[in-house]
C-alpha positions in Angstrom: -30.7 16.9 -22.8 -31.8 15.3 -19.6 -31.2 12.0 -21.0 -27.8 12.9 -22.0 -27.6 14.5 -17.9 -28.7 11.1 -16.5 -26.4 9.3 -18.9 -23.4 11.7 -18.0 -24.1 11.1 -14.3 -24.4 7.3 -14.2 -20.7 7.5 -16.5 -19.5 9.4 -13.7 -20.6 6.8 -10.9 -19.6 4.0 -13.0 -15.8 4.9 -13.6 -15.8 6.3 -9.5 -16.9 2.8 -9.3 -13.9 1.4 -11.3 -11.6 3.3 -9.4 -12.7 2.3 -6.0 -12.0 -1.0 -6.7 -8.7 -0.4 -8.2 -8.4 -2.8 -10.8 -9.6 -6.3 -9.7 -6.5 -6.6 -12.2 -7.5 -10.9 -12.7 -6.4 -10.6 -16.2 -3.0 -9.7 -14.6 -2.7 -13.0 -12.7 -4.6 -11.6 -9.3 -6.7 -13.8 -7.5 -10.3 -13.5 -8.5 -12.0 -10.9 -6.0 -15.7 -13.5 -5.3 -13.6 -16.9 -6.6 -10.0 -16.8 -5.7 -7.6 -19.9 -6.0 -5.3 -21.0 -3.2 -2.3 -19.4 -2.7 0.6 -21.3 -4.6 3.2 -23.3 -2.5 6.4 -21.3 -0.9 9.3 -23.0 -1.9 12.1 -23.4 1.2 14.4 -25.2 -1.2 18.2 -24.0 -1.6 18.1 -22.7 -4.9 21.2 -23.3 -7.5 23.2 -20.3 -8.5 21.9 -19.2 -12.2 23.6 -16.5 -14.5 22.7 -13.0 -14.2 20.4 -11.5 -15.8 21.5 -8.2 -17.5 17.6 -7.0 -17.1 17.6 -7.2 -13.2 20.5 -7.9 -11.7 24.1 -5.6 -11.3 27.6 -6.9 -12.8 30.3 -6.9 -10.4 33.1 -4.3 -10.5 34.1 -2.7 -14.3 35.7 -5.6 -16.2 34.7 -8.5 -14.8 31.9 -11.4 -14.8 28.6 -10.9 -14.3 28.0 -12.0 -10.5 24.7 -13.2 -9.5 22.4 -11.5 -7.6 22.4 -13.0 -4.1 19.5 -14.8 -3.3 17.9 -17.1 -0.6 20.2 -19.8 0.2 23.0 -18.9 -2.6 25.4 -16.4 -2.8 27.5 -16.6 -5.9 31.4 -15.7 -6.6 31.6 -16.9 -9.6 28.6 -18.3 -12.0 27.9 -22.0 -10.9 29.6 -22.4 -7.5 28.4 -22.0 -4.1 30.9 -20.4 -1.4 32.2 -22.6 0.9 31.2 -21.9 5.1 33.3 -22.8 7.9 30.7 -22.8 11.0 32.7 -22.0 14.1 29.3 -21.6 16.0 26.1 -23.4 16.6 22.9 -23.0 14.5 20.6 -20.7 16.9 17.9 -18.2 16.4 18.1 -15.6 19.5 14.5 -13.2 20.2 15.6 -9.9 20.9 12.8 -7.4 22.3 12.1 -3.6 22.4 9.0 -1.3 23.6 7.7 -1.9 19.7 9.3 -4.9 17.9 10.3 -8.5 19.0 12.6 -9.5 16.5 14.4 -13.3 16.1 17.6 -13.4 14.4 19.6 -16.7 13.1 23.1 -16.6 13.3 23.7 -17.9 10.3 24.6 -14.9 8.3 23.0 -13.2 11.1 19.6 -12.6 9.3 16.6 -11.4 10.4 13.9 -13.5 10.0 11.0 -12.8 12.2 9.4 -10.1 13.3 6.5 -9.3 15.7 5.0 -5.8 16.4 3.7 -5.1 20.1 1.8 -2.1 19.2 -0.2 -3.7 16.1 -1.9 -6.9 17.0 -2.8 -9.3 14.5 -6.3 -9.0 13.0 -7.4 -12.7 13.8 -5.3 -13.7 17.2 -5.7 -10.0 19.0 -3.5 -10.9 21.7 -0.3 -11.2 19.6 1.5 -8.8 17.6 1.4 -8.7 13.6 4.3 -10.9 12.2 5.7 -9.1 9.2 8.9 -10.7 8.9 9.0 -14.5 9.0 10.9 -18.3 8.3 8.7 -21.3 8.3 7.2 -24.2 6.1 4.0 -21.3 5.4 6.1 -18.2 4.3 9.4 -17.0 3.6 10.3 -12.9 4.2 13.5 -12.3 5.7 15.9 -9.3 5.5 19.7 -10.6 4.4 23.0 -9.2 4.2 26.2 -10.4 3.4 29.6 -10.1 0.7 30.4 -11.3 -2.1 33.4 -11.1 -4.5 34.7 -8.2 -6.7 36.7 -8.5 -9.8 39.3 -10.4 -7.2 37.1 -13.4 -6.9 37.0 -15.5 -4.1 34.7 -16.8 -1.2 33.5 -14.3 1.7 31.0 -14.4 4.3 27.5 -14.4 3.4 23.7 -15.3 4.8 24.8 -18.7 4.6 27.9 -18.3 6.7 27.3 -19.4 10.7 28.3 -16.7 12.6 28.5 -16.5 16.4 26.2 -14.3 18.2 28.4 -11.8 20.7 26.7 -12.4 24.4 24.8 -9.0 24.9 21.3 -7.8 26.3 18.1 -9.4 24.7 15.8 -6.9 26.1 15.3 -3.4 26.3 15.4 -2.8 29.9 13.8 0.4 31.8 15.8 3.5 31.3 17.6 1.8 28.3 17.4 3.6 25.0 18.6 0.9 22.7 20.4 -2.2 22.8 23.0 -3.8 20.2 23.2 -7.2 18.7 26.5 -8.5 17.5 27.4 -11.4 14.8 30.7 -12.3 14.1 31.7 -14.6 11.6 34.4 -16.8 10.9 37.3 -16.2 8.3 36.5 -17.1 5.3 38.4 -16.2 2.3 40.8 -14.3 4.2 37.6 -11.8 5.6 35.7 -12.0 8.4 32.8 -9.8 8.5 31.2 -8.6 11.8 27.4 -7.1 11.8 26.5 -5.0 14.7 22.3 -4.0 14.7 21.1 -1.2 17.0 17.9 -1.0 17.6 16.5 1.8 19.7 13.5 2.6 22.0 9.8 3.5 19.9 11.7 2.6 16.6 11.2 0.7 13.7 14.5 1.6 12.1 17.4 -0.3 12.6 21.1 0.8 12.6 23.8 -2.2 10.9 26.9 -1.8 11.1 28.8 -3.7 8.4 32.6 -4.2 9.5 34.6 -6.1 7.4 37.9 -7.1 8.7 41.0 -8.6 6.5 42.6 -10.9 8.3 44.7 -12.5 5.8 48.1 -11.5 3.5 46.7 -10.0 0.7 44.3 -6.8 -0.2 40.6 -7.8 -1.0 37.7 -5.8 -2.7 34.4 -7.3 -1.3 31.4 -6.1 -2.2 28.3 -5.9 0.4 24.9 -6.8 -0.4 21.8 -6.2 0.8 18.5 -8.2 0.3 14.7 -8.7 1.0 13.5 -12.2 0.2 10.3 -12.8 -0.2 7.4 -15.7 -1.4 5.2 -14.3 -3.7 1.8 -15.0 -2.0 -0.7 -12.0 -0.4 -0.6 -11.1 2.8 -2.5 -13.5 5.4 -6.0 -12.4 6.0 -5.7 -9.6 3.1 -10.0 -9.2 1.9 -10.1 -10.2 -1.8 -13.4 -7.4 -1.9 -10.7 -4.6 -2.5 -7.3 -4.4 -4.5 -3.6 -3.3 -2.6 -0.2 -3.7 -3.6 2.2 -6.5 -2.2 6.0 -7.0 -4.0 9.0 -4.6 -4.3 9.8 -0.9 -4.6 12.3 1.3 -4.7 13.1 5.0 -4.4 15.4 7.4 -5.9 15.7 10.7 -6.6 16.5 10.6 -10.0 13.3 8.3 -10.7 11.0 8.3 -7.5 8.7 5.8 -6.2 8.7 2.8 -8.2 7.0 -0.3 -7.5 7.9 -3.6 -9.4 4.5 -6.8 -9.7 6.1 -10.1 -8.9 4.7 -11.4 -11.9 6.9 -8.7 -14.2 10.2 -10.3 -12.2 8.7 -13.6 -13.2 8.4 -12.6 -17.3 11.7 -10.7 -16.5 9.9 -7.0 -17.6 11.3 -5.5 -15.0 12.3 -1.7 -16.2 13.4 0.5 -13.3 16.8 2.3 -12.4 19.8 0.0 -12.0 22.8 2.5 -10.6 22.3 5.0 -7.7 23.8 7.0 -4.8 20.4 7.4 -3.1 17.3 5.9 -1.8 16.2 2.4 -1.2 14.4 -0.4 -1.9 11.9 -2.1 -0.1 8.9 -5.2 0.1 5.4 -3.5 0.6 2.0 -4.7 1.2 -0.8 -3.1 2.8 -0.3 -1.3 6.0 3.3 -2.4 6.6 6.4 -2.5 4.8 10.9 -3.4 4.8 13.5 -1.6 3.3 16.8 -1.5 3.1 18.7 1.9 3.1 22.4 3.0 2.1 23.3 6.7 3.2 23.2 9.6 0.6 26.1 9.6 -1.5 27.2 5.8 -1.6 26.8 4.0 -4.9 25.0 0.8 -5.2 23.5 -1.3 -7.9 19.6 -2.3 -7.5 18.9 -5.6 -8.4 15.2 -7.5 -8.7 15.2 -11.4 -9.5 13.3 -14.4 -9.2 15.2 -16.6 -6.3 12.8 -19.9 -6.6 9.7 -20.8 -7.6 7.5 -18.2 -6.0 10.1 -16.3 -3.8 11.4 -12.8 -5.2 14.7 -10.9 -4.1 14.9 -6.8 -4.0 18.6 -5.7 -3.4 21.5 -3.8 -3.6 25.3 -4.1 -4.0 27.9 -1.4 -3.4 31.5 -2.0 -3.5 33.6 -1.8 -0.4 37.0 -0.1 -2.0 40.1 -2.2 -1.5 40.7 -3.2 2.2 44.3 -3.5 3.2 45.8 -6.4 5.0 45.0 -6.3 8.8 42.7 -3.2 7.8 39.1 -2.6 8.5 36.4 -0.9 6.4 32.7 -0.3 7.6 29.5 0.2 6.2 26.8 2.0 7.6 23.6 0.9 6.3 19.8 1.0 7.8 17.0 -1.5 7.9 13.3 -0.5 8.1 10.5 -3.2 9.3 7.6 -1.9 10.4 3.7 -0.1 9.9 3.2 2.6 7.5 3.0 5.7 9.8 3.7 8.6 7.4 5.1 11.0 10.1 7.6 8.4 11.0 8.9 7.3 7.4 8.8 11.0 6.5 11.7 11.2 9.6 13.6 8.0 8.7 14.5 8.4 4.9 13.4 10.7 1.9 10.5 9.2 0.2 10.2 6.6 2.3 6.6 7.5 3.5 5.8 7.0 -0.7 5.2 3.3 0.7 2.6 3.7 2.1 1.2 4.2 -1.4 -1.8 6.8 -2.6 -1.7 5.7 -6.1 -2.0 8.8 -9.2 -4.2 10.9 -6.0 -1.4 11.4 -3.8 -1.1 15.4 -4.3 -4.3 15.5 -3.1 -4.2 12.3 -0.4 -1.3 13.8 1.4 -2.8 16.6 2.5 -6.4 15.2 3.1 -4.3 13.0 6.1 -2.6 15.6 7.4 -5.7 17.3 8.3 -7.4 13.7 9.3 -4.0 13.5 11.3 -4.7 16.6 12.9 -8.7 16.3 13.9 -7.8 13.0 15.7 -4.7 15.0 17.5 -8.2 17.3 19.0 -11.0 14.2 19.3 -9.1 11.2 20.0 -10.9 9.0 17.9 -10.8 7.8 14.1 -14.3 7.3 13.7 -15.1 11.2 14.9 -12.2 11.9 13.1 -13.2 10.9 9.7 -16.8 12.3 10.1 -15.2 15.5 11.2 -12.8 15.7 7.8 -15.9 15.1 5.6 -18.1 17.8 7.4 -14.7 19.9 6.5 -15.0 18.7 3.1 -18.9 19.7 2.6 -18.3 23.3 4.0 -15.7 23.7 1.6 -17.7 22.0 -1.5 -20.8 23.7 0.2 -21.1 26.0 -3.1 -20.5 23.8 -6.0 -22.9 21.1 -4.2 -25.5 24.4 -3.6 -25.0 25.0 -7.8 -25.4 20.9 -8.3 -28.7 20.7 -5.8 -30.3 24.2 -7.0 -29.9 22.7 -11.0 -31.4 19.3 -9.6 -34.2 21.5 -7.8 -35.3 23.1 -10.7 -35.6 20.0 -13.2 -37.3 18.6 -10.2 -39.8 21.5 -10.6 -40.2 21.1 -14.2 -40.3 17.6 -14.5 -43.7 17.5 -14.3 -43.6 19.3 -18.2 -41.1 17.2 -19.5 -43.2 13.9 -18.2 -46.6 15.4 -20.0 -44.6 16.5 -22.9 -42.9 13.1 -23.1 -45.9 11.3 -23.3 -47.6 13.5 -25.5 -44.9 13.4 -28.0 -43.6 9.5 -27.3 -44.0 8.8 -31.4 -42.4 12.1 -32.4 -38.9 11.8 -30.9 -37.8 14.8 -33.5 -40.6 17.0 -32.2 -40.1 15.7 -28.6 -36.0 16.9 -28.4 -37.5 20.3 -30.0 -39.9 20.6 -27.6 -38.0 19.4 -24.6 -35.2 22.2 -25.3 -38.2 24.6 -25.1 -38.7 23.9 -22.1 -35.4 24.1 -20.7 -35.0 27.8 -22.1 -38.0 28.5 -21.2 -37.8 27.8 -17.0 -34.3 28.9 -17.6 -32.6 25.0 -16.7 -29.2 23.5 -17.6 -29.3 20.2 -17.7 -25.8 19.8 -16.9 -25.6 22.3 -14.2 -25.5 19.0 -12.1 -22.8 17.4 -13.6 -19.5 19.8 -13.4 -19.8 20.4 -9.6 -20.0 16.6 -9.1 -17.2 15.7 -11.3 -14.6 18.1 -9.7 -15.1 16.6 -6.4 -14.7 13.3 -7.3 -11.0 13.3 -7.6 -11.2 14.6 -4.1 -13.3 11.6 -2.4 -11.3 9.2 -4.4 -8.3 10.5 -2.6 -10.1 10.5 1.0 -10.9 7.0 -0.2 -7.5 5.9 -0.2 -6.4 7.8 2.9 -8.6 6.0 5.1 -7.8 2.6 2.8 -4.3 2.7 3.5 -3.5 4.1 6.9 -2.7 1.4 9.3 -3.6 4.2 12.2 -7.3 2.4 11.1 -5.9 -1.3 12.3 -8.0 -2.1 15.7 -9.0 1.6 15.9 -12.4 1.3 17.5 -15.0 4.2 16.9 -18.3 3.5 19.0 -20.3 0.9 20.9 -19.8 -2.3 18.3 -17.5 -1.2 15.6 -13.9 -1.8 17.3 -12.1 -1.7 14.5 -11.8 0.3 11.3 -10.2 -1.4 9.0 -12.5 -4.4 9.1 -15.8 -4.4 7.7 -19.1 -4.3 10.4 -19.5 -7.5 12.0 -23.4 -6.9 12.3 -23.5 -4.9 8.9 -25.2 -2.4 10.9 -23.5 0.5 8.8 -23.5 -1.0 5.6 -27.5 -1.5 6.3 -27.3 1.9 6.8 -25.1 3.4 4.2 -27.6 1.7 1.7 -30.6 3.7 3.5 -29.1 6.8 3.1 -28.1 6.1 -0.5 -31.8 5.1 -1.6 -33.6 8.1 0.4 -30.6 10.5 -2.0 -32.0 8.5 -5.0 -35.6 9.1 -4.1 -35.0 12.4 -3.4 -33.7 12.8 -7.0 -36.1 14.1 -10.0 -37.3 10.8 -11.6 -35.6 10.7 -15.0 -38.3 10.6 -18.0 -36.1 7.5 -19.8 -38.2 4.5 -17.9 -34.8 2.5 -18.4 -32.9 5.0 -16.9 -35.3 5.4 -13.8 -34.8 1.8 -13.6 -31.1 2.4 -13.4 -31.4 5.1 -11.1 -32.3 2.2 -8.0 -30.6 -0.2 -9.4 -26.8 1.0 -9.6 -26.9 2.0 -6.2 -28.3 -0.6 -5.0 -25.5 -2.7 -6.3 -23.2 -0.4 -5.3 -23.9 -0.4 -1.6 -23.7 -4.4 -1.6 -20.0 -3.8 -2.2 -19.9 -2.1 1.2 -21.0 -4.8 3.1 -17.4 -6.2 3.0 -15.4 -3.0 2.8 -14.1 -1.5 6.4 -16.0 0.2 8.8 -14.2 3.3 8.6 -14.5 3.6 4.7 -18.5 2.8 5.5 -18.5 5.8 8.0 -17.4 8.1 5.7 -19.8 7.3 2.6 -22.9 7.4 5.1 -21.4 11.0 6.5 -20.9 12.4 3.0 -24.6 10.9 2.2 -26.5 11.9 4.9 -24.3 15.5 4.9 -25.7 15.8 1.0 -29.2 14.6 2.0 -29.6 17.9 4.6 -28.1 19.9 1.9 -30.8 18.8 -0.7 -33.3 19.3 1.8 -32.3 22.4 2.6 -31.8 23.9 -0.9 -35.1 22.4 -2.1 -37.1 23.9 0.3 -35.7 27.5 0.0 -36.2 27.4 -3.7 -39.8 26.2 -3.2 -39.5 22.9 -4.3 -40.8 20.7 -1.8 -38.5 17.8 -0.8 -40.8 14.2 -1.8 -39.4 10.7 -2.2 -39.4 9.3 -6.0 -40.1 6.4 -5.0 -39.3 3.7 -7.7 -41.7 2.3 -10.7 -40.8 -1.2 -11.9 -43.7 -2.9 -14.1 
């Protein structure tokens, strides 16, 4: 039965193991974690209108063609055909700045297509901010918006169209609360279509304002569209040593949180809601994310296609009603680009802090940073913050891990037998299993009083796991002396060093399993284990050698009072 105890345990470690990682998910089309492959090519190209695609992309209003999805460079009106643009305005890109974001916009189609965060610096070049958003020869992510045709047909403005930009502050001054941005574009098709974005102070959400005017003889039905283009490659900088997800989502409340791989838009297995009056859809990757949001109530088809080689659309359509001749309509909608701070996406839209993604443990991951949330409200600090929630932790697991270290004390204190009785009996493997279960009934021992307590905290540390994973309150965050930032692994390997310490002096202080294969095992596996954290973050490191060293003074502790001695096993290799 101890064998089967040791062989339970080292299950146990290995699929916590498996989990940590998440998947190095290779077979999927991932980069390798130690070997990965350059990141393919972004394609800048104008791509040529194609036929939708029934699996991923919306139909235009009851009875008519199926209208494209609009994509990077094309919007369609009718399958095969590009819409013709009458600039009235110069090609420009204007920089427009709050207290959080510097955003650059292009007047054609008004788009956004860069943006900068002044409050979260970029990891290699600390003194400028993180560029989510962005338009160059390296990587394409911009946010569109536009309209396209109904069962009417015709040509309306879109992305493509130059629009002018209406003179207007670029900065938000002192005592200014927000600011507004203003592109009008020129008639086309009998519509011209004015976009007006306000952006206020501390924000990351942005107000647009869709007004579209008929200015010619006739009623039109124009549909609106909203898009997040994006290449297909990782994020810049993102550590191949751990797994997060980068490529669309969407939310509603019919279906939830669901989050779409590039390469299923590629095989075209895409398989999530199509039709909804809530919700959103958005472009995540670790720590930050974009959406685009409709208000409760309006209808809009969700659409997910492949644009050009390696670049990916997320959208919606919702129809604008019939406008009347010299008659305006508007549409409110709401772009999100920014860091994954729950309490602020909790504020902004329902479900939109399911972004910032947990995985199958978020029951128990929201509420482990709430509490994280609120220690570093009282210290101040991330680091004291995380070794506060795991002292928390260990009070409340104090008992099960008292039951798991008094089981291990007392086949510590029989060990002895079993070792004598082992050798004794190492040709009689019948008589030995007999014996051996004497033993244990005997000194009154379960072998797998250790096990159970483990296994029910697992899911628990898991979840902590992620917590500190994915909060991007961990970017830059120093803790003490040389670690200045959580989220990136020790630059001296100090902790890791130590983490591994901690984890051998555990092992040792173990009872030596009989199986000489297994004692093996018993250095081995952790000692692999803890090379892993040599390139995970700091902050992840601080919390394994808390927990250890935590469970080490709890061992001791327990060991002594049941008069078991506390002495290092130290290992046996011949």
């Amino acid at each position: 039965m101890n064998d089967i105890r040791r062989t339970i345990l080292w299950v146990i470690f290995g699929f916590s193991m498996v989990l940590l990682w998440d998947q190095w998910r290779i077979a999927n089309g991932k980069k390798a974690t130690f070997f990965p492959s350059p990141a393919p090519a972004v394609s800048t190209a104008t791509p040529a209108v194609k036929p939708a695609d029934s699996a991923s992309v919306p139909t235009g209003q009851p009875g008519s063609n199926a209208v494209p999805a609009p994509a990077s460079g094309a919007v369609a009106t009718a399958p095969g055909a590009l819409p013709a643009t009458t600039p009235s305005a110069t090609k420009e890109r204007l920089v427009v700045t709050t207290d959080v974001l510097s955003l650059t916009f292009d007047t054609e189609g008004g788009t956004v297509v860069h943006s900068s965060f002044l409050k979260h610096k970029d990891m290699t070049e600390k003194d400028t901010g993180f560029v989510l958003l962005d338009q160059s020869a390296a990587r394409v992510y911009v946010a569109q918006s536009g309209l396209i045709a109904g069962a009417q047909g015709g040509s309306f403005p879109t992305h493509k169209t130059l629009m002018t930009a209406v003179p207007g502050d670029r900065t938000l001054k002192e005592g200014q609360d927000s600011l507004e941005v203003k592109f009008e574009s020129p008639d086309v098709g009998g519509v011209k279509l004015v976009k007006t974005y306000t952006i206020k102070r501390g924000a990351y959400d942005i107000a647009v304002r869709h007004d579209v005017v008929n200015t010619g003889s006739s009623a039109v039905s124009p549909q609106l569209y909203l898009q997040l283009v994006r290449d297909g490659n990782k994020p810049p900088g993102e550590s191949s040593f751990y797994s997060t997800f980068t490529g669309p989502a969407l939310y509603t409340e019919a279906k939830k949180y669901q989050k779409v791989e590039f390469s299923d838009i590629e095989k075209n297995k895409v398989d999530v809601e199509k039709q909804a009056s809530n919700g959103y859809v958005a472009m995540v990757q670790h720590y930050f994310a974009s959406a685009w949001m409709l208000g409760d109530g309006v209808q809009r088809d969700i659409f997910l296609r492949k644009v050009d080689t390696n670049l990916y659309s997320v959208g919606m359509i919702t129809s604008l009603d019939t406008i009347a001749p010299g008659t305006t309509k508007s549409m409110d909608a709401k772009l999100f680009v920014g860091p994954q701070v729950e309490k602020q996406l909790e504020a902004i839209a329902p479900g939109l802090e399911l972004v910032k993604d947990y995985g199958w443990l978020t029951i128990l991951a929201k509420p482990l940073y709430w509490l994280l949330d609120k220690l570093h409200g009282f210290l101040q600090n991330w680091g004291w913050s995380i070794v506060a929630l795991v002292l928390l932790l260990k009070i409340a697991f104090y008992w099960l891990n008292a039951k798991a270290y008094a089981s291990m004390a007392k086949m510590k204190a029989v060990n002895p037998k079993i070792m004598e009785m082992r050798e004794r009996l190492k040709d009689k493997p019948q008589e030995m299993q007999v014996a051996m279960m004497k033993i244990y009934k005997e000194e009154k021992v379960n072998p797998m009083g250790g096990c159970f307590p483990i296994m029910i905290q697992i899911p628990v540390f898991i979840a902590l796991y992620w917590v500190l994973l994915s909060s991007v309150e961990m970017r830059n965050a120093p803790w003490i002396l040389w670690i200045k930032d959580l989220s990136s692994p020790d630059p001296y390997f100090l902790l890791p060093i130590i983490m591994t310490l901690t984890t051998m002096l555990q092992t040792a202080l173990n009872p030596t399993p009989p199986d000489p294969m297994q004692a093996k095992l018993m250095w081995f596996m952790p000692l692999i284990f803890s090379v892993m954290f040599f390139f995970f973050p700091a902050g992840l490191v601080l919390y394994w050698i808390t927990n250890n060293i935590l469970s080490i003074a709890q061992q001791w502790v327990i060991n002594t009072r049941m008069g078991v001695p506390p002495q290092f096993n130290l290992p046996k290799f011949k």
